[in-house]
C-alpha beads as a LAMMPS data file, in Angstrom:
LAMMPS data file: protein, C-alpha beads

237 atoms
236 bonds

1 atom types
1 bond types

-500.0 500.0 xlo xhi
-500.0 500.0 ylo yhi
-500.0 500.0 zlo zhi

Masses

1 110.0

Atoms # bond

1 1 1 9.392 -10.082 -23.343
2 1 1 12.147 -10.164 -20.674
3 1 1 12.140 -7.913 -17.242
4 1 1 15.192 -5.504 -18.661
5 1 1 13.391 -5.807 -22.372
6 1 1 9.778 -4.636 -20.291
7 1 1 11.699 -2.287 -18.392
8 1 1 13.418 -0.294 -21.060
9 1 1 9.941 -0.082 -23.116
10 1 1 8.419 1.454 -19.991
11 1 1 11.463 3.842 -19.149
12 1 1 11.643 4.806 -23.163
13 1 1 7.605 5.416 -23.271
14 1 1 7.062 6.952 -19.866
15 1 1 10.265 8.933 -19.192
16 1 1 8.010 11.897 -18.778
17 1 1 6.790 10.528 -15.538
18 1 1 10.274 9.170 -14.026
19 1 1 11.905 11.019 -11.517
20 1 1 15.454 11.286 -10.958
21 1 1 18.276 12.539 -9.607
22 1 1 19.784 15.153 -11.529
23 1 1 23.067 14.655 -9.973
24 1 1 23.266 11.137 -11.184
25 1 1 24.257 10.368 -7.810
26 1 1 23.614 6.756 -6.073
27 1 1 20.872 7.353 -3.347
28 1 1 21.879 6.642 -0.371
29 1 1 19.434 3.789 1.679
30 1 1 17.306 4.889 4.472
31 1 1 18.932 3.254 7.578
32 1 1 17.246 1.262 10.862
33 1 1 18.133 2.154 14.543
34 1 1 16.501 2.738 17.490
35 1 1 12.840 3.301 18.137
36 1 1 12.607 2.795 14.082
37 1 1 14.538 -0.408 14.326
38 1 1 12.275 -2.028 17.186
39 1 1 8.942 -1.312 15.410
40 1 1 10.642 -2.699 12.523
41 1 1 11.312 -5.996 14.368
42 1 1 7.932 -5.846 16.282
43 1 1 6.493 -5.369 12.963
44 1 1 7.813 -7.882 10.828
45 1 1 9.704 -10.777 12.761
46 1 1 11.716 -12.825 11.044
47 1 1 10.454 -11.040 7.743
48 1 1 12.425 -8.097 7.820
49 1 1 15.261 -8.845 5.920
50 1 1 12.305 -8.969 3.396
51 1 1 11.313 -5.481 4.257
52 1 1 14.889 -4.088 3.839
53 1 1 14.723 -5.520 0.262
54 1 1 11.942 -3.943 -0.666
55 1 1 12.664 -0.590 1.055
56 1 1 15.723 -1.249 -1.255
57 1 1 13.440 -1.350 -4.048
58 1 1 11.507 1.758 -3.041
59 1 1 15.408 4.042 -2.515
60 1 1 16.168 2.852 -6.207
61 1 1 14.198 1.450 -8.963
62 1 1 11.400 2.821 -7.190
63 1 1 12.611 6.000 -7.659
64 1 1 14.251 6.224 -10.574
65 1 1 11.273 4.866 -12.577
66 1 1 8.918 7.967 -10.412
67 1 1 7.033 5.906 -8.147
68 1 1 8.213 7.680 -5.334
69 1 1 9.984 10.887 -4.891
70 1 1 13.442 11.434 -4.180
71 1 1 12.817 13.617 -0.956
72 1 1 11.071 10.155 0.399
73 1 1 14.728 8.258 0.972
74 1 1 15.308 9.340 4.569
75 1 1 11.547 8.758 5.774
76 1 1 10.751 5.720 3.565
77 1 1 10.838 3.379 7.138
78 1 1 8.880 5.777 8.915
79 1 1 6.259 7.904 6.863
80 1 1 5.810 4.905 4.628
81 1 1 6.655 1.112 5.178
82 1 1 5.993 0.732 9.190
83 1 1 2.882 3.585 8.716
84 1 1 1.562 1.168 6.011
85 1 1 2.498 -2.057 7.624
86 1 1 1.245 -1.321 11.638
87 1 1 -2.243 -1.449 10.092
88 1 1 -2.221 -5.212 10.075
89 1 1 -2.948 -5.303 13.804
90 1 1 -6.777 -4.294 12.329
91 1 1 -6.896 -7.723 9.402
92 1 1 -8.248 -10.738 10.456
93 1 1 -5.861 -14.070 10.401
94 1 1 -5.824 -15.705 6.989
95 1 1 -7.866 -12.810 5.428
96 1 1 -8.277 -12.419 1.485
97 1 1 -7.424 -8.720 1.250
98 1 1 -7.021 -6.262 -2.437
99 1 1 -4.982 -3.159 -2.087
100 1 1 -6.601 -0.574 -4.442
101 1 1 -4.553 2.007 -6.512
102 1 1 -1.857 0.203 -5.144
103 1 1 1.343 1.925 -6.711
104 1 1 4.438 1.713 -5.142
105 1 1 3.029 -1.371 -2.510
106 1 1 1.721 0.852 -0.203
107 1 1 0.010 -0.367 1.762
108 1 1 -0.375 -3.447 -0.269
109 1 1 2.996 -5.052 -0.170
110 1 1 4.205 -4.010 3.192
111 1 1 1.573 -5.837 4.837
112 1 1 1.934 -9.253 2.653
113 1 1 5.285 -8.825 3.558
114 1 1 4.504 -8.803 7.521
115 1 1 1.820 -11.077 7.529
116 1 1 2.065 -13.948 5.265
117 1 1 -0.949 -15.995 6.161
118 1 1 -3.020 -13.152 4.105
119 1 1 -3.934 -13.491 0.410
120 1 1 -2.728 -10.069 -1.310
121 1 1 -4.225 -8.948 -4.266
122 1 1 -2.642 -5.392 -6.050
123 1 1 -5.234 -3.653 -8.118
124 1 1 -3.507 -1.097 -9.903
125 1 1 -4.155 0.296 -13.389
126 1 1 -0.777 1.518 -14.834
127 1 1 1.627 -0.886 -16.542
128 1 1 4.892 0.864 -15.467
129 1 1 3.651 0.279 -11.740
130 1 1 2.327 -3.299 -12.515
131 1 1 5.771 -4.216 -14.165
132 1 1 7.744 -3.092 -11.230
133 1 1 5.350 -4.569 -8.651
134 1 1 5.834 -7.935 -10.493
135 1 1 9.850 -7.443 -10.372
136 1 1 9.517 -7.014 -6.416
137 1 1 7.107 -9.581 -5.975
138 1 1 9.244 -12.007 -7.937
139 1 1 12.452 -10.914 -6.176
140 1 1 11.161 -11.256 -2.678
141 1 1 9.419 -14.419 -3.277
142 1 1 6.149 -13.216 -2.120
143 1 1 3.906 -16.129 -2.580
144 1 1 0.894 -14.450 -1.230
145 1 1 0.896 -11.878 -3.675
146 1 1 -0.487 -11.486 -6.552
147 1 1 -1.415 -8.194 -8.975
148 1 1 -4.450 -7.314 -10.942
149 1 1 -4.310 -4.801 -13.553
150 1 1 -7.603 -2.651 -13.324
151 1 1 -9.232 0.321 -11.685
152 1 1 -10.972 -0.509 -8.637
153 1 1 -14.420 -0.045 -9.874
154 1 1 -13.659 -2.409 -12.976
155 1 1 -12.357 -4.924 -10.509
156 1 1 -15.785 -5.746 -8.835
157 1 1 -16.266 -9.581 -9.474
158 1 1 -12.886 -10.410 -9.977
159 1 1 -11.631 -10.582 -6.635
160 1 1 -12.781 -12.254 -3.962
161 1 1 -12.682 -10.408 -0.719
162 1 1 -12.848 -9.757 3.108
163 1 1 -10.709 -6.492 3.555
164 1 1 -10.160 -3.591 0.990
165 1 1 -7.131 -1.456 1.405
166 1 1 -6.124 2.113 0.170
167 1 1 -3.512 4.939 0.652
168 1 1 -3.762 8.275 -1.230
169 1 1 -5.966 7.367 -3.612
170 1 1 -9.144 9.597 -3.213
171 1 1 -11.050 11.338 -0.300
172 1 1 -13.219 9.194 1.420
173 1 1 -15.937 10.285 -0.227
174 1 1 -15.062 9.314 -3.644
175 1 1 -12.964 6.510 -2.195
176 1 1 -16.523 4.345 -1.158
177 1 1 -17.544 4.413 -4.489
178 1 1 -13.867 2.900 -5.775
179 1 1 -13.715 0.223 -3.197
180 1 1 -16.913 -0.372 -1.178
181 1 1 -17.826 -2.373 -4.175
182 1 1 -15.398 -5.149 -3.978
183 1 1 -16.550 -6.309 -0.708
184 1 1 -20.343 -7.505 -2.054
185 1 1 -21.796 -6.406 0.994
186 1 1 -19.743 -7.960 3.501
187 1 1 -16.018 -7.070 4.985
188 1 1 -14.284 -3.819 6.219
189 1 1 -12.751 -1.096 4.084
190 1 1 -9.051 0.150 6.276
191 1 1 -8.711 3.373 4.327
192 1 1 -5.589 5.232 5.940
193 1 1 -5.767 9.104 6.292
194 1 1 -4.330 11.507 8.244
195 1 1 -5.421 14.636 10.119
196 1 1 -8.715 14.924 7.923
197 1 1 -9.723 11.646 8.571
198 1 1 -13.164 13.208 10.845
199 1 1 -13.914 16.085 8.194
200 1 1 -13.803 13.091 5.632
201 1 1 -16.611 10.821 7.529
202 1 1 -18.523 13.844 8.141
203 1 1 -18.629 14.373 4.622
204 1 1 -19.012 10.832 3.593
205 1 1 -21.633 10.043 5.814
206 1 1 -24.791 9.894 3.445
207 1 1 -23.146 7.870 1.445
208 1 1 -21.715 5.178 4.037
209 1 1 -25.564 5.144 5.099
210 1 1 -26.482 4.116 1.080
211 1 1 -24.145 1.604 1.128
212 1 1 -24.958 0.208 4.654
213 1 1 -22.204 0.469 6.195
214 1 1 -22.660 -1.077 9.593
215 1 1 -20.121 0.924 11.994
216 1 1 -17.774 3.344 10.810
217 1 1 -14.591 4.088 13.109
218 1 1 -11.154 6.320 13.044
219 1 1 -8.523 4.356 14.897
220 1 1 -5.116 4.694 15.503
221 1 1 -2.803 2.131 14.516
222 1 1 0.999 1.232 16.124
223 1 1 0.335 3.434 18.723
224 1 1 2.868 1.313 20.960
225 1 1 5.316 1.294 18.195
226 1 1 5.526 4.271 16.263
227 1 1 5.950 8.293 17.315
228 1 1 3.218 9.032 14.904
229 1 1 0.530 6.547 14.458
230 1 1 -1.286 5.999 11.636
231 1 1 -4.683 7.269 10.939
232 1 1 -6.879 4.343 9.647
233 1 1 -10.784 4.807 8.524
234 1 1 -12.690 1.183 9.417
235 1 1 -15.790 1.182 7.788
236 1 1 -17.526 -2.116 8.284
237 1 1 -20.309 -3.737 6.034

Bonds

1 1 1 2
2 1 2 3
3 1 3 4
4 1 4 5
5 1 5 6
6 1 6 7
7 1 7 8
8 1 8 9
9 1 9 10
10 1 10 11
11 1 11 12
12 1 12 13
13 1 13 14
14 1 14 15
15 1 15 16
16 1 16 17
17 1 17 18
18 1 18 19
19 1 19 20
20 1 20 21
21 1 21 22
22 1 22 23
23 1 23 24
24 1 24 25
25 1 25 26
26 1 26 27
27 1 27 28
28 1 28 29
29 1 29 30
30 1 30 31
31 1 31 32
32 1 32 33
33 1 33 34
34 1 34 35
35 1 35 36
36 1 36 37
37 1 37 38
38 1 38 39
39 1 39 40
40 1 40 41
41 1 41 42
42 1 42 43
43 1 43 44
44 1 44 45
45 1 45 46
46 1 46 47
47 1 47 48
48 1 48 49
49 1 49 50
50 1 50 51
51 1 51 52
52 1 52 53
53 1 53 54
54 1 54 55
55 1 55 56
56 1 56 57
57 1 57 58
58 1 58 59
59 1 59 60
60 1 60 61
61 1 61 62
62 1 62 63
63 1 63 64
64 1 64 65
65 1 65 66
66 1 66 67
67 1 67 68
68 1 68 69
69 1 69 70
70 1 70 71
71 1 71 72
72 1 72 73
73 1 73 74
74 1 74 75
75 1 75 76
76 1 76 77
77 1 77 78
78 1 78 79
79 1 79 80
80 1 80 81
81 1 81 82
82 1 82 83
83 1 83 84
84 1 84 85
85 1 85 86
86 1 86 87
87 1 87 88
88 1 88 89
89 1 89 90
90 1 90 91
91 1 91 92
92 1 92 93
93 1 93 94
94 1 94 95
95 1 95 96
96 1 96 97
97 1 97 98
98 1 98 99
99 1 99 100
100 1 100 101
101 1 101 102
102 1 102 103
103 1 103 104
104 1 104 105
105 1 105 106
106 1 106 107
107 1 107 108
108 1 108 109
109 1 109 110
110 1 110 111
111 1 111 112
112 1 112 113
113 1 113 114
114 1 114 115
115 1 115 116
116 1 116 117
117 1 117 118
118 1 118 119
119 1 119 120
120 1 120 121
121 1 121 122
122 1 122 123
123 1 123 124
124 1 124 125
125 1 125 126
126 1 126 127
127 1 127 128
128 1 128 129
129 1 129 130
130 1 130 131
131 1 131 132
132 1 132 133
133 1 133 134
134 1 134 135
135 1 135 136
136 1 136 137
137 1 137 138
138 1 138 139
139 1 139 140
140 1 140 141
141 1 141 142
142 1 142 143
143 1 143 144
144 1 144 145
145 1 145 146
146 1 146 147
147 1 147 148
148 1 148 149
149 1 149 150
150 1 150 151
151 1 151 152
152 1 152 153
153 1 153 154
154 1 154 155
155 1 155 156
156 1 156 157
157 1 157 158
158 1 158 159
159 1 159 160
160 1 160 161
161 1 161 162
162 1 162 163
163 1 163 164
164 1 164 165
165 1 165 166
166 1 166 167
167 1 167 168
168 1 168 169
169 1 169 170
170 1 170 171
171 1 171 172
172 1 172 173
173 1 173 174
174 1 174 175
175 1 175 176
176 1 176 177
177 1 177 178
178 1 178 179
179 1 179 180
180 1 180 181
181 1 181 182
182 1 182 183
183 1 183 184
184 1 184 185
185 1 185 186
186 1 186 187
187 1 187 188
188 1 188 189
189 1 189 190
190 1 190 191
191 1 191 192
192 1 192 193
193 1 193 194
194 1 194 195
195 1 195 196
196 1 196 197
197 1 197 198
198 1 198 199
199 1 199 200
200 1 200 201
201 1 201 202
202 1 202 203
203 1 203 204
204 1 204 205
205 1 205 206
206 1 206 207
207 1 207 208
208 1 208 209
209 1 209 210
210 1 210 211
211 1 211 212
212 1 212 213
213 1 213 214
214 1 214 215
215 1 215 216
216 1 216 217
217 1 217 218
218 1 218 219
219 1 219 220
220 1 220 221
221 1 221 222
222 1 222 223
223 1 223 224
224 1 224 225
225 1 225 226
226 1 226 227
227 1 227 228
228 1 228 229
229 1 229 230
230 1 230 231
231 1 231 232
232 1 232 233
233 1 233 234
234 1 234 235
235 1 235 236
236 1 236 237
């Protein structure tokens, strides 16, 4: 089946789930200047024409086939690709990491895109995702991506990891259970939250004990970069 033949039996199947623009109007792209611009750069290098094209992604396909919302356009840079991407200060060099629930690539592609000497794997369930994930993939030429249709707790043994990553996907509490897994027994888990990120450990602690999880931390992540750092749970096995 070709890409426009997959996409149109994904947009005819799932049009319940797509969200667009009632106006029909063209969305307008998220510009880069100033502070937003330099983290950019500091971010990705000479990778961030790469970045624009798949924040290009995210403004239209992306939205018109309801992996992100429309109200995301003007913060996609900020709230979402560099808060995704300033996490790989925390990944080892030439790590083998699996982004879990991965939707729209977050944090999953933004951080193959910025560091290319890591081994990506997707894990996400739905087919509408995994077909546009393998049109973005394909368009940017990511060669250290690749995508794995499964829940997270179905993907145990067929990955091969150091690092697990997730955004949004579950409180940590459930989250451990989803991804701890993977890592058979050894590697970190970089789960990123936001102003509940304590009240979550708290929470999560007896079970971070029964899976022996050697150190848990909250750090902050592009603190020299970004206005609002992101939140990021390490818990270490």
């Amino acid at each position: 089946m070709s890409g426009q033949d997959r996409r149109q039996a994904v947009e005819g199947s799932e049009s319940a789930d797509v969200a667009v623009d009632a106006s029909g109007a063209v969305p307008e792209l998220p510009e880069l200047s100033g502070g937003d611009l330099r983290a950019a750069e500091g971010v990705f290098g000479d990778r961030l024409d790469l970045a624009r094209r798949y924040v290009e992604h995210l403004a239209t396909s992306g939205i018109e086939r309801g992996l992100i919302g429309p109200r995301e356009i003007p913060r996609l840079w900020t709230r979402h690709v560099l808060n995704c991407a300033v996490v790989q200060e925390l990944i080892p060099q030439g790590a083998r990491l699996a982004d879990v629930g991965s939707g729209a690539g977050l944090p999953g592609l933004c951080l193959a895109i910025a560091r290319p000497d890591l081994e990506v794997t997707l894990i996400e369930p739905l087919e509408r995702r995994i077909i546009w994930l393998d049109e973005v993939i394909d368009d940017l030429g990511l060669e250290n991506a690749t995508i794995l249709r499964s829940r997270g707790e179905q993907a145990v043994g067929q990955v091969d990891v150091d690092v697990v990553t997730a955004r949004a996907v579950s409180a940590l509490v459930g989250l451990l259970d989803i991804t701890l897994p993977l890592l058979r027994g050894t590697g970190q888990l970089l789960a990123l939250k936001g102003r509940t990120a304590e009240e979550e450990v708290r929470k999560a602690q007896k079970k971070l004990d029964r899976y022996g999880v050697r150190e848990t931390e909250i750090l902050l992540t592009g603190e020299d970069l970004l206005e609002e750092p992101t939140t990021v749970v390490r818990a270490e096995l």
